[in-house]
C-alpha positions, 0 to 999 in steps of 0.5 A, a space after each residue: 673500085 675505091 670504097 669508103 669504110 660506110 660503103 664497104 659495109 652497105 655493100 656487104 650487108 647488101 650482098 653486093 660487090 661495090 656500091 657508092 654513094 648516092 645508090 639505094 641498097 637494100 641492107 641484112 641488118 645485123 643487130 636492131 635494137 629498140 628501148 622503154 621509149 620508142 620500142 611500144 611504136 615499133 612493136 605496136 606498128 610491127 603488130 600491125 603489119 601482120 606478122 606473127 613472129 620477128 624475122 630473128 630473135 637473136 638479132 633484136 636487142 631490148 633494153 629499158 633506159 631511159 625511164 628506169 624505174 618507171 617513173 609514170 604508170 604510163 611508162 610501167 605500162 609501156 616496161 609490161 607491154 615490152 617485157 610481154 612482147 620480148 616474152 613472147 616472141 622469144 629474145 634472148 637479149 632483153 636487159 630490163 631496168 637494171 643494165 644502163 644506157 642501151 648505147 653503153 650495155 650493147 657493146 659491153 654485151 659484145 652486141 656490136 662488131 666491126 662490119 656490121 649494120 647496127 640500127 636502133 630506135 634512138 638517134 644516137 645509135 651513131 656511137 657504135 661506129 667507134 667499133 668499126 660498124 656502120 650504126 644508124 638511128 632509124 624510126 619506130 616504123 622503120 623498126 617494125 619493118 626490120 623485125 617483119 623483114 631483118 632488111 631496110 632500104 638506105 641511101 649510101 652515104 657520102 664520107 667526111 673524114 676529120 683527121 685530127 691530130 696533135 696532142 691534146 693538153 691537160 684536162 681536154 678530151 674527146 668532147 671538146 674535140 667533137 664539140 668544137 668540130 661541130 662549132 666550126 661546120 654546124 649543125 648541119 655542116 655533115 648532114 646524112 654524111 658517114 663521120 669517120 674520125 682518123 688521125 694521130 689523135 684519133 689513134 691515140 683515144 681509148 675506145 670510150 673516148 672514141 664513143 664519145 665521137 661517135 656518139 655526137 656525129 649527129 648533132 652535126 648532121 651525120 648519117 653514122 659516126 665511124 672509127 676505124 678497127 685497131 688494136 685498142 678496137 680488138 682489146 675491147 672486143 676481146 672477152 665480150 664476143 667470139 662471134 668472127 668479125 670483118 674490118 673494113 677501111 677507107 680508101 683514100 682515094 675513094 670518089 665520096 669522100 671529103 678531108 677536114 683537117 683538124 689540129 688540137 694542140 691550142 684547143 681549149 676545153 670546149 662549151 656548148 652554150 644554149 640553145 643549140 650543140 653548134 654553139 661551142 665557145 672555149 671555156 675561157 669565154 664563159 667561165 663564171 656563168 653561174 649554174 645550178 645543176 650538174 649532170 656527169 653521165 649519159 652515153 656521151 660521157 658517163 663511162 669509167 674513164 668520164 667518172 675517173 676525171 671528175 673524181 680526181 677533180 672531187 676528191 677531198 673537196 665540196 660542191 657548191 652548196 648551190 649546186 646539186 649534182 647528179 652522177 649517173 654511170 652509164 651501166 651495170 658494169 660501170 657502177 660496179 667498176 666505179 664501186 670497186 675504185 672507190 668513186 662513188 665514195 668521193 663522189 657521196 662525200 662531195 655531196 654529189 647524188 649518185 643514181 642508177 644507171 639510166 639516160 637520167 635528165 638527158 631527155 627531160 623524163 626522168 630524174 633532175 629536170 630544170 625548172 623556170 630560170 634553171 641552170 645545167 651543165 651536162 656531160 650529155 649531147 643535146 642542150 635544146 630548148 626545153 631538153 632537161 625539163 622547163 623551156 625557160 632552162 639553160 643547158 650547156 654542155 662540156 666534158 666531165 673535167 670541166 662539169 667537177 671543176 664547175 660543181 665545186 665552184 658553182 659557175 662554169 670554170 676551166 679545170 686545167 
């Protein structure tokens, strides 16, 4: 039987020889991973359910992110109650405030291999498909259930596969690839469908980039993002993990899946307007919209590679004294990266702020919220109403390219 790669997987995970879309499987999850946020409903609704112990500790990551430090005594007292919890149900796999983003630490930390079952307690668990997993976010109580039980129920996914192809131009990226994929079909336009991204172009992206595919597969409705393993897939795992891994590939002619062709060699850096990720405009249709904030970073783009970019762009030059900028690295090892390179100094120079790495004002929790009237441009994922702090905000979205060309100028501007 002709299999897609996210049915390939639910099968193995389910012990299973084949399976197709529309079944209910129940799935050995491989890693289940929960963070500040939504880790004290898990393991108070884990505690509930009267179990003493988690099914497997080595299996169940905990990272702090997205309120680091604590910025509230309520989120010091969530930190204790989940450090407690780690404490005592003996998980070895607990990264406190210090590491970053979970969607970044986790593959870092060689937590995620192809032909696994990946949930997490954060809608964009989706990102860790880039490395051939199926990766999914679930909610706090399906959570407890996985720690009770290591299995959860999951309706197979139907696939729609985005071949893209051609070359990209100057100063366009996978951002503005996925941006404007969900432009064309919507917010909607995939719902509780497996993403997989292929192609020449695809072929062509570092793994970071791919993340970064991944990583918005929700906001088109997706199930999961998925890309299949390659070489540069085996690279990155090389030095992060031994554990042995299983890669799994789409069957063209498998029943489930749909083709969308998506050619990049006229794309345009891509924006994503306010309110909604749907609403992508080439940058050259909002360019001079004046901004007062902008955010480089988040487990959509700050990785080293975003960094580089916008550094390049910085160098020698100076934000707009009406802009502050934010640049938050999306880990540990990111930060340090950048450190040896020398980014954070143009970055200090330029006037930017650099902060630790954390999901910063992605949530609208932390650091950088907007207030009444207020203007971001941000590397993240979701420009909601009310996302990054007041409801009478603007957020629009874009690629770290056109973020520092527009920090420096002080209005949204095309980079190439």
């Amino acid at each position: 039987m002709s299999m897609t790669m996210a049915e390939k997987i639910l099968a193995k995970s389910a012990g299973l020889k084949e399976t197709e879309a529309g079944n209910i499987v129940m799935a050995n999850i491989d890693v289940a991973m929960t963070h500040d946020l939504t880790g004290p409903l898990s393991v108070e609704s884990f505690q509930k359910i009267g179990v003493e112990k988690v099914w497997d500790p080595e299996k169940i990551v905990v990272l702090f992110d997205h309120q680091v430090p604590a910025d509230s005594l309520e989120a010091a007292q969530n930190h204790i109650f989940m450090r407690e919890f780690v404490d005592k149900q003996g998980i070895n796999n607990f990264y406190d405030v210090k590491e970053g983003v979970c969607h970044q630490v986790l593959p870092e930390k060689g937590h995620v291999i192809p032909g696994e079952v990946v949930v997490g307690t954060d809608s964009h668990t989706c990102t860790h498909g880039a490395l051939g997993a199926f990766a999914t976010g679930i909610g706090s109580t399906d959570m407890a259930m996985v720690f009770a039980t290591g299995k959860l129920w999951f309706k197979v996914p139907e696939t729609i596969k985005f071949e893209i192809e051609g070359k990209l131009g100057r100063h366009v990226y996978s951002k503005d690839v996925v941006l404007n994929i969900i432009g064309q079909i919507g917010a909607d336009g995939a719902t509780y469908q497996a993403c997989e991204f292929g192609g020449e172009t695809t072929s062509n992206m570092s793994v970071s980039q791919r993340m970064a595919l991944c990583n918005m597969a929700i906001e088109m409705g997706g199930k999961t993002g998925m890309v299949e393993v390659d070489e540069k897939t085996i690279q990155y795992l090389k030095g992060r993990t031994n554990k042995p891994y299983q890669a799994f590939k789409t069957d063209e002619d498998a029943d489930s899946l749909t083709t969308m062709y998506v050619n990049v060699n006229d794309l345009e850096p891509q924006i994503a307007c306010p309110h909604h990720v749907d609403n992508a405009k080439p940058v050259t249709e909002v360019e001079g919209t004046p901004i007062d904030q902008v955010f480089l970073g988040s487990c959509t783009n700050g990785r080293l590679d975003d960094l580089q970019v916008a550094a390049e762009i910085l160098k020698g030059k100076q934000i707009s004294s009406d802009v502050r900028m934010l640049v938050i690295p999306a880990s540990r090892e990111i930060y340090r990266q950048a450190l040896d390179q020398g980014l954070m100094n143009i970055f200090v120079d330029a006037g930017a702020l650099v902060c630790n790495p954390c999901c910063g004002p992605c949530l609208g929790g932390h650091v950088g919220l907007l207030g009444p009237g207020e203007v971001s441009l941000s590397t993240s994922n979701r420009n909601f109403k009310g996302r990054q702090g007041s409801p009478e905000a603007e957020v629009y979205l874009s690629s770290a390219a056109v973020a520092a060309a527009s920090a420096i100028k002080g209005e949204i501007t095309d980079p190439r």
